[in-house]
C-alpha positions as CSV (number, residue, x, y, z in Angstrom):
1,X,40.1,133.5,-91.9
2,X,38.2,135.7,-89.7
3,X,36.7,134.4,-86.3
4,X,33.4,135.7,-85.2
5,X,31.6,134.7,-81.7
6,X,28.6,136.7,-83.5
7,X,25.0,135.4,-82.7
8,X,21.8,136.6,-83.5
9,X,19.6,136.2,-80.4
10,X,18.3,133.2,-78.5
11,X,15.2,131.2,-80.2
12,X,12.7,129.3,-78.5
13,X,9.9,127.1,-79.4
14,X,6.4,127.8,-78.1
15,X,5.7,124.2,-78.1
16,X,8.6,123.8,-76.2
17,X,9.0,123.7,-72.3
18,X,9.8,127.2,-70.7
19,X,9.3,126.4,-66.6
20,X,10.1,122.9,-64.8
21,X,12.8,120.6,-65.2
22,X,13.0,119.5,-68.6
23,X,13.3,123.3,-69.5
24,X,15.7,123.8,-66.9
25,X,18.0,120.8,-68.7
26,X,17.6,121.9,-72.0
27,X,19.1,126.0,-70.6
28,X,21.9,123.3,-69.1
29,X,22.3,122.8,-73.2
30,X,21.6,126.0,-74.4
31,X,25.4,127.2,-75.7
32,X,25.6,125.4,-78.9
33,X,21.8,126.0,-80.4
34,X,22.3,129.7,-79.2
35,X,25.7,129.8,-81.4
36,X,24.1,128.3,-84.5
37,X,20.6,130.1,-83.9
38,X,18.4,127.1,-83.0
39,X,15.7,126.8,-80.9
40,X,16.9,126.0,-77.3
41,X,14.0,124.1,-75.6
42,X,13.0,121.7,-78.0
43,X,14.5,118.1,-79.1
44,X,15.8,117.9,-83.2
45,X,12.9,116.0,-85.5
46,X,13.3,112.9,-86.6
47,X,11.7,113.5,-89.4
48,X,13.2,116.4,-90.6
49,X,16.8,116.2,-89.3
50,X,16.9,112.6,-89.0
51,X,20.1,111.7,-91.6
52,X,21.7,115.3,-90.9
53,X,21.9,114.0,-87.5
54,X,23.1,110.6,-88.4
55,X,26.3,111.9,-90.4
56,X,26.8,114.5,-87.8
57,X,26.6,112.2,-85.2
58,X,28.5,109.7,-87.0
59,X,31.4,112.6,-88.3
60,X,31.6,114.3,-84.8
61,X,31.5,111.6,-82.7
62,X,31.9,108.1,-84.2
63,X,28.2,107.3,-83.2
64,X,26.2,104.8,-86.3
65,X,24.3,103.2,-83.3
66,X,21.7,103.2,-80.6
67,X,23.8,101.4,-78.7
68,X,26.9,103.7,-79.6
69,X,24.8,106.9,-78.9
70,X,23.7,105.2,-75.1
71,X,27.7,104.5,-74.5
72,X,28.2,108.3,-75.3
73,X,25.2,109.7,-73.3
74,X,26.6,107.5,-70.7
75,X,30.5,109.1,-71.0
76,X,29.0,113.1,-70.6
77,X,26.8,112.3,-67.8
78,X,29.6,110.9,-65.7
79,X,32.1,113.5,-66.9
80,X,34.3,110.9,-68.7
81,X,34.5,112.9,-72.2
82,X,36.3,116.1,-70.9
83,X,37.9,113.9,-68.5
84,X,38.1,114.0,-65.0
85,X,42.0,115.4,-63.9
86,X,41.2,119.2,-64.8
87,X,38.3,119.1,-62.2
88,X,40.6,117.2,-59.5
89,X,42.4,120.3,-59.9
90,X,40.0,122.6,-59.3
91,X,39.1,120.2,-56.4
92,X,42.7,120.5,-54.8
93,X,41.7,124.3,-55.2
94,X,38.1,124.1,-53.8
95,X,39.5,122.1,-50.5
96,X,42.3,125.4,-50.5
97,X,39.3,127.6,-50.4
98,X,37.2,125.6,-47.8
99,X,39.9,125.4,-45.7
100,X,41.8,128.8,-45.4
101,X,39.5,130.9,-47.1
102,X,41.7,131.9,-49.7
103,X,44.0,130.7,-52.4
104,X,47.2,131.8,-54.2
105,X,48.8,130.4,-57.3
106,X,51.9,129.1,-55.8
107,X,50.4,127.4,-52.8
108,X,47.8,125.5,-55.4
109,X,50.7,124.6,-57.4
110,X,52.4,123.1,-54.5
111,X,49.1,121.4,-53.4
112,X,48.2,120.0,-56.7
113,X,51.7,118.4,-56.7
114,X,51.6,116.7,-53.6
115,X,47.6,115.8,-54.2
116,X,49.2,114.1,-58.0
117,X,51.7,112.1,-56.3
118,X,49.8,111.1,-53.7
119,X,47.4,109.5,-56.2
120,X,50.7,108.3,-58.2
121,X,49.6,110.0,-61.6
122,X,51.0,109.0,-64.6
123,X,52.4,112.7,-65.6
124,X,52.2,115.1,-62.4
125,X,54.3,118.0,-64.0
126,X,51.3,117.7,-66.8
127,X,48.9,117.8,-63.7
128,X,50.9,121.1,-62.3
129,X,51.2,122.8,-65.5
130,X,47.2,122.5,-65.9
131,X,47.2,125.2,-63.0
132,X,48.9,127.6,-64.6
133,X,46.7,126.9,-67.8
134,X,43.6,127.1,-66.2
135,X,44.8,130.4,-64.3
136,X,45.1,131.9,-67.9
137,X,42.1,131.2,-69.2
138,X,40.8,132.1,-65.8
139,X,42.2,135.6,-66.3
140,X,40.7,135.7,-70.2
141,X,37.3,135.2,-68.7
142,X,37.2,137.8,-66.6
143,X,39.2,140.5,-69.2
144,X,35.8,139.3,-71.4
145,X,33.0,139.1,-68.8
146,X,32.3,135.4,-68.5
147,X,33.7,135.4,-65.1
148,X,33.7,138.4,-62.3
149,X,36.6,140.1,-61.3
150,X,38.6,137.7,-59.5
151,X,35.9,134.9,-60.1
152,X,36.8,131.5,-60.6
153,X,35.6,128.5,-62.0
154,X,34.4,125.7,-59.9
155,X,34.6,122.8,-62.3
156,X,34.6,121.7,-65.5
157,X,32.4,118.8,-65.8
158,X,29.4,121.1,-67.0
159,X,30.7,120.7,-70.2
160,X,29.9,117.4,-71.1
161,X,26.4,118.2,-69.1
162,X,25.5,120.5,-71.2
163,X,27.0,118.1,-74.6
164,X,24.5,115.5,-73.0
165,X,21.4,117.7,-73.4
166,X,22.4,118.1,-77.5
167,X,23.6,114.5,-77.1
168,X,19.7,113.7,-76.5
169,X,18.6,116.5,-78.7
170,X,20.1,114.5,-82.2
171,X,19.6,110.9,-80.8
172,X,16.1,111.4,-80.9
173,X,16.4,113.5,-83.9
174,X,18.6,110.5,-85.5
175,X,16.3,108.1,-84.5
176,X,18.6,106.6,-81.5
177,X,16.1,106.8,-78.9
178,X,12.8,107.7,-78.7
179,X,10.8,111.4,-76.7
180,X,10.9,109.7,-73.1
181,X,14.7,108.5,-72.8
182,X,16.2,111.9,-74.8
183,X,13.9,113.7,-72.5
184,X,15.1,112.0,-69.3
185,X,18.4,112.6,-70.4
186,X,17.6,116.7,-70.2
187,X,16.3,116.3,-67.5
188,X,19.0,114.2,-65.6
189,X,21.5,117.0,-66.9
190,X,20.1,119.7,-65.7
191,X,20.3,117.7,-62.1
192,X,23.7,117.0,-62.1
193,X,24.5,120.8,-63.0
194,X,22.8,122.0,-60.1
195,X,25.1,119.5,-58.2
196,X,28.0,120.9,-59.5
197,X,27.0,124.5,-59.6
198,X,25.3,127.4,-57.6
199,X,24.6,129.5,-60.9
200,X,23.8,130.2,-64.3
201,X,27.1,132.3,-64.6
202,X,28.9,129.4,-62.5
203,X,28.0,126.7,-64.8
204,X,28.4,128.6,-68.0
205,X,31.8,129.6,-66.9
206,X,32.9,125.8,-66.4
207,X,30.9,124.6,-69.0
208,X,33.5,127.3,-71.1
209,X,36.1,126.1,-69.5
210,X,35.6,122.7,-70.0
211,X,35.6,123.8,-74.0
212,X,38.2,125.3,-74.3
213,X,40.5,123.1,-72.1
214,X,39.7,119.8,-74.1
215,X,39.8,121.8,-77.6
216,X,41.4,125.3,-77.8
217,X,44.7,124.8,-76.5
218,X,45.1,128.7,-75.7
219,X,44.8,129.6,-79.3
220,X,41.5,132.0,-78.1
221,X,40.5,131.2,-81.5
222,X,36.8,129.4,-83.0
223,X,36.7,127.1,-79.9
224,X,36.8,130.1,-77.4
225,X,34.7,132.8,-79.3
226,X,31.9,129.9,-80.0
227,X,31.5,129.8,-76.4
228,X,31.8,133.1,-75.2
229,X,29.4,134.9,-78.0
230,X,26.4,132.4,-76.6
231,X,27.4,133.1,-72.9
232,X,27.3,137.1,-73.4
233,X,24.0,136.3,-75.1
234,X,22.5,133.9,-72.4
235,X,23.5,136.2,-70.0
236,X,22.2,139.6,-71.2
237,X,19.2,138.6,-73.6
238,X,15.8,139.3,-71.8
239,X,14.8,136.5,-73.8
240,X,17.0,133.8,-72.8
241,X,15.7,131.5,-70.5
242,X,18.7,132.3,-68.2
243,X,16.6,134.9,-66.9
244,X,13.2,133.1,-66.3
245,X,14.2,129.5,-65.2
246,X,15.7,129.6,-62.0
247,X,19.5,127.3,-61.7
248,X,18.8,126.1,-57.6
């Protein structure tokens, strides 16, 4: 099977928000309607796509319920789906940074070591191993654009962020929820990215991250070129809303 991060060009919506905060949260979603050619600013029909995103929902992510889709929402806006010991990580190598300036891969080792068993974590060799990992796909990025040369990524939790924006986008479209709480959900996305990041490249680089760390398992297959093909987009295409929406 071949594996293409092809994608055609970013769609919008003209009745869909372009400036603000709700547009700002839906670019916070943008990677996965970019990669299947959907419009970005704009919440799925319930009329239209309302059992398409009832089995989706269902198949994907064991949701059948309002109540199942809130617990879900709930999960990606506190970071709990991607999980929270890749970004205490990066955290041992933000505080690195903060304090001296610079960081080296043995010395982050070592600190994210000592951080692991000061916390008394179940598996701290796991813990130290997810350095080296993340140093890989670290190195990947930058071979392929998505970070600079010698760019980093600040944290992962952008990932379920920008899941919670589609989260909203097929609860209302399945009938979950109705406009004002899938829209409130956008829009409380797009604030906790800007907490997190200082960027459109620095979010979409740990929203990638975040991807590829929960699903790809260095394979640099589907789950890695269905990321990067939207990020090259977002970040080059005059029409993305990358380039008009301000991140801070």
């Amino acid at each position: 099977m071949v594996v293409c991060d092809h994608v055609e060009g970013v769609v919008s919506s003209p009745a869909g928000p372009h400036f603000g905060p709700l547009a700002h949260g839906f670019a916070c979603g943008a990677h996965i309607p970019v990669h299947v050619s959907s419009p970005w600013n704009m919440l799925d029909d319930p009329v239209r796509d309302y059992r398409a995103d009832r089995e989706s929902l269902a198949e994907s992510w064991g949701v059948t319920t309002a109540e199942g889709w809130q617990q879900q929402v709930d999960y990606l806006l506190q970071g709990l789906n991607v999980g929270t010991e890749i970004d205490a990580v990066l955290n041992v190598r933000r505080q690195l940074v903060r304090q001296h300036g610079v960081w080296d891969l043995p010395t982050w080792r070592t600190a994210a070591e000592n951080w692991a068993r000061w916390q008394e974590v179940a598996d701290v060799e796991e813990m130290v191993a997810s350095v080296d990992v993340i140093t890989r796909y670290e190195a990947r990025f930058q071979a392929d654009g998505i970070l600079a040369p010698n760019g980093i990524v600040s944290s992962v939790f952008g990932y379920d962020f920008g899941r919670a924006v589609n989260m909203a986008r097929w609860g209302f479209g399945g009938r979950f929820c109705d406009q004002r709480t899938a829209e409130s959900v956008v829009v409380r996305a797009g604030e906790l990215c800007r907490q997190h990041y200082t960027s459109w490249p620095d979010f979409s680089a740990g929203y990638a991250l975040g991807r590829v760390i929960r699903f790809d398992n260095e394979t640099f297959g589907h789950m890695y070129l269905s990321v990067r093909g939207p990020h090259n987009l977002l970040m080059t295409d005059r029409s993305s809303p990358w380039w008009h929406i301000p991140f801070a």
